[in-house]
N, C-alpha and C positions, 0 to 999 in steps of 0.2 A: 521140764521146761528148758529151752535151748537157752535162754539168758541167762539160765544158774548156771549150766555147764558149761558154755563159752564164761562167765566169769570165774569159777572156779578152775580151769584148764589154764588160765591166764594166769591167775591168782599164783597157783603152785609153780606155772612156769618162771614167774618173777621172785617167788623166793626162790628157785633152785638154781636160778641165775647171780641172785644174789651172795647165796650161801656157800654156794660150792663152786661156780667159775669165778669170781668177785670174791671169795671169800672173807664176806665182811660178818661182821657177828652178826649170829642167829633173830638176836632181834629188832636189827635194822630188814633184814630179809622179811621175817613177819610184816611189819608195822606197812613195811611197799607192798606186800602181797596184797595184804588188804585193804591198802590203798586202791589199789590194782582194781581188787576186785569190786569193790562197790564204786567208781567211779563207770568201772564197763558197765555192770547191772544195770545202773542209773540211766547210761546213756542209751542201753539197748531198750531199758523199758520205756523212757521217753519215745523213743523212734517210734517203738510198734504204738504207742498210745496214740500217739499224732496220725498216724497210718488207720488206726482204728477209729478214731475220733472222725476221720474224714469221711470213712465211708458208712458208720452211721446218722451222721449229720447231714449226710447228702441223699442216704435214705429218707432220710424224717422231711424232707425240705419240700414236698412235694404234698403231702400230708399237712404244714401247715402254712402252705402258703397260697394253696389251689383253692379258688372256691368250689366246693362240689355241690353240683343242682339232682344229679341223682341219685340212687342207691348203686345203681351198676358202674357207676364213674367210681366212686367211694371204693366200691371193693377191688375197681382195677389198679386205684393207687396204693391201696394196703398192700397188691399182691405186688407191685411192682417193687415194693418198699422193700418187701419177704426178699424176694430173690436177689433184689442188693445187696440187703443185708447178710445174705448166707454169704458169700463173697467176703466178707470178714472170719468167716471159719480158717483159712490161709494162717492165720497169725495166730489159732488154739494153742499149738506148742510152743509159741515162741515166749508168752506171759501170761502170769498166772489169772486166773480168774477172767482170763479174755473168754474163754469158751462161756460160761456161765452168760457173764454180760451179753452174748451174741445170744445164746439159746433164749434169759428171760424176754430180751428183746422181739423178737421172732414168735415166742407166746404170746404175749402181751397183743400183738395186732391182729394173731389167728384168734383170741380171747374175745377181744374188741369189735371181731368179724363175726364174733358168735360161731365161729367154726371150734367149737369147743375139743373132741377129737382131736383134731390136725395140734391145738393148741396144747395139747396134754403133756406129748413125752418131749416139750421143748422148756416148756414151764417145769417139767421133772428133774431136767439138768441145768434149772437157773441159778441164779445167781442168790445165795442167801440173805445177803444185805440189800435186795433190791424186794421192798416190802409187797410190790404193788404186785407184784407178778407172784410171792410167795401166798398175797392172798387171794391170788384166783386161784391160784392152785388148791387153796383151803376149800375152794368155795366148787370147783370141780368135784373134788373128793364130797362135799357133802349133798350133790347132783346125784353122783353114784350112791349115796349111802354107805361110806367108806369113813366110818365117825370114828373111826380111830386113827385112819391116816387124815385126816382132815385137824385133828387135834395136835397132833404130832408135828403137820406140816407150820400150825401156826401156833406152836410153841416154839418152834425154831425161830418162824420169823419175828414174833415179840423178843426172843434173846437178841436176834439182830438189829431190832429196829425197836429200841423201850420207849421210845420218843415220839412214836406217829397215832397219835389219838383214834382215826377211823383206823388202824388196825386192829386197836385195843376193841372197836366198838366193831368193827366186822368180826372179829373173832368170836364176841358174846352174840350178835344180831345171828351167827349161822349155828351156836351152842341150842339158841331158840330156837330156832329153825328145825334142830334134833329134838328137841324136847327134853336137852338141859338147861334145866333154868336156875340150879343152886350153881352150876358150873361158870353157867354167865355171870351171874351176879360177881362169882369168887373173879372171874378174868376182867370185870368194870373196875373191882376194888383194886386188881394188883394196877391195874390202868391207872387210875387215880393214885398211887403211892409213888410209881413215876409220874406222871403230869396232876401233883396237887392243884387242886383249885380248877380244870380243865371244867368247866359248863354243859358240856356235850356229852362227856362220859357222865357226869352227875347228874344231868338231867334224865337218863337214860338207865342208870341204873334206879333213880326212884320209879321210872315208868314201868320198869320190870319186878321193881319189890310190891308193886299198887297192881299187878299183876295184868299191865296192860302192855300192848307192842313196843320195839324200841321205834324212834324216831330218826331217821339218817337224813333226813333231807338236808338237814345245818350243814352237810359237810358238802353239797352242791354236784358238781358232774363228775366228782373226780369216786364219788360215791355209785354213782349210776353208771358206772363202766364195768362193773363187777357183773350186772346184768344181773341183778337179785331183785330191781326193783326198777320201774320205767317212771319219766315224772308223765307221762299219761294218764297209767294206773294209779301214779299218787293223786292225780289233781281228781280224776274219778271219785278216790274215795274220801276228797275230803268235800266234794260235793255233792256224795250221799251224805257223809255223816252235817253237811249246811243243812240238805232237805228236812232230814230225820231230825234234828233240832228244831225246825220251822214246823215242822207238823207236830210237834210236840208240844210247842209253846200256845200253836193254835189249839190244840185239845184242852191244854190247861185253860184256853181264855173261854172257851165253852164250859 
């Protein structure tokens, strides 16, 4: 990364400046080196942040601020968003974790477009503390039937993110989806051990121990981006399972 080594180049040149044309003691020389050096870091990461902040905000700004009336508008402003955003790649060497943040960003809206493909190998070099893009990524792998990298990928993202409840529950909802369900249960409980008392993970885990589906709806659109479940399909089937109860209540009244 160009920010370590521009600080670090600076860094040495201010004690060698210190130490041997100045010769002042050795650890007055230190103490300004690394003065030196984390004040540049600082300033050069700030810059590129601000530089980068811009041009994914002005990405995204069209996306929520546009009304869209149809499908083909929708996807011309995702792609518009993609190609400004790649435009932020400029700045991958200069700080760390910039590439990650552009890459999950860039999956996340080919993800969204359902262009699952194109979304793969950008979501592959995302960002690991960015949950939301770690668990399409889980949930691509478990498309392909790739139930080991699908595991793997959202273990990593629960180490980076122990705190976000629908990971814990997307992580067990795609373990069912394989057809583990002692695996679920065990990733509900580690769920609940970070977030005690969470309602959604516990309601979910007794749905799975009574050996019934889990329930995602509680967690609303941010659940239904993952594209595992439409609320179409859900209102569908909770409008067979109203009929199937009304015809069954009439059988019992006969």
């Amino acid at each position: 990364m160009y920010n370590i080594i521009i600080s670090l180049l600076l860094g040495f040149a201010t004690y060698a400046v210190i130490a041997f044309a100045l010769k002042l003691a050795w650890w007055i020389a230190l103490i300004a080196a690394i003065v030196v050096m984390t004040a540049v870091f600082y300033l050069i990461s700030r810059i590129v942040m601000k530089k980068l902040e811009a041009i994914m905000s002005g990405a995204m700004k069209d996306l929520q601020t546009q009304r869209v009336t149809s499908k083909e508008m929708q996807i011309q402003l995702v792609d518009r968003a993609i190609k400004e955003m790649q435009a932020a790649f400029k700045y991958e060497k200069w700080q760390i974790y910039v590439g990650g943040q552009v890459n999950a960003s860039i999956g996340m809206l080919y993800y969204i477009k359902r262009d699952f493909n194109a979304a793969f190998p950008y979501l592959e070099k995302g960002f690991f503390k960015n949950w939301v893009t770690m668990g399409m990524l889980g949930v691509y792998y478990l498309k392909k039937n790739k139930k080991d990298k699908m595991k793997e990928t959202f273990d990593k993202a629960v180490l980076g993110s122990p705190k976000e409840s629908l990971l814990w529950a997307l992580y067990a909802y795609c373990l069912c989806e394989a057809g583990d369900i002692a695996k679920a249960k065990e990733v509900l409980t580690k769920g609940l051990k970070k977030l005690p008392g969470n309602d959604d993970l516990r309601m979910n885990l007794t749905l799975i121990e009574d050996g019934k589906k889990m329930k995602m709806n509680c967690y609303g659109e941010t659940w239904y981006q993952f594209h595992l479940e439409s609320p179409a399909s859900l209102q569908k089937q909770q409008q067979m399972a109203s009929m199937t109860g009304g015809m069954k209540r009439k059988v019992v009244r006969r």
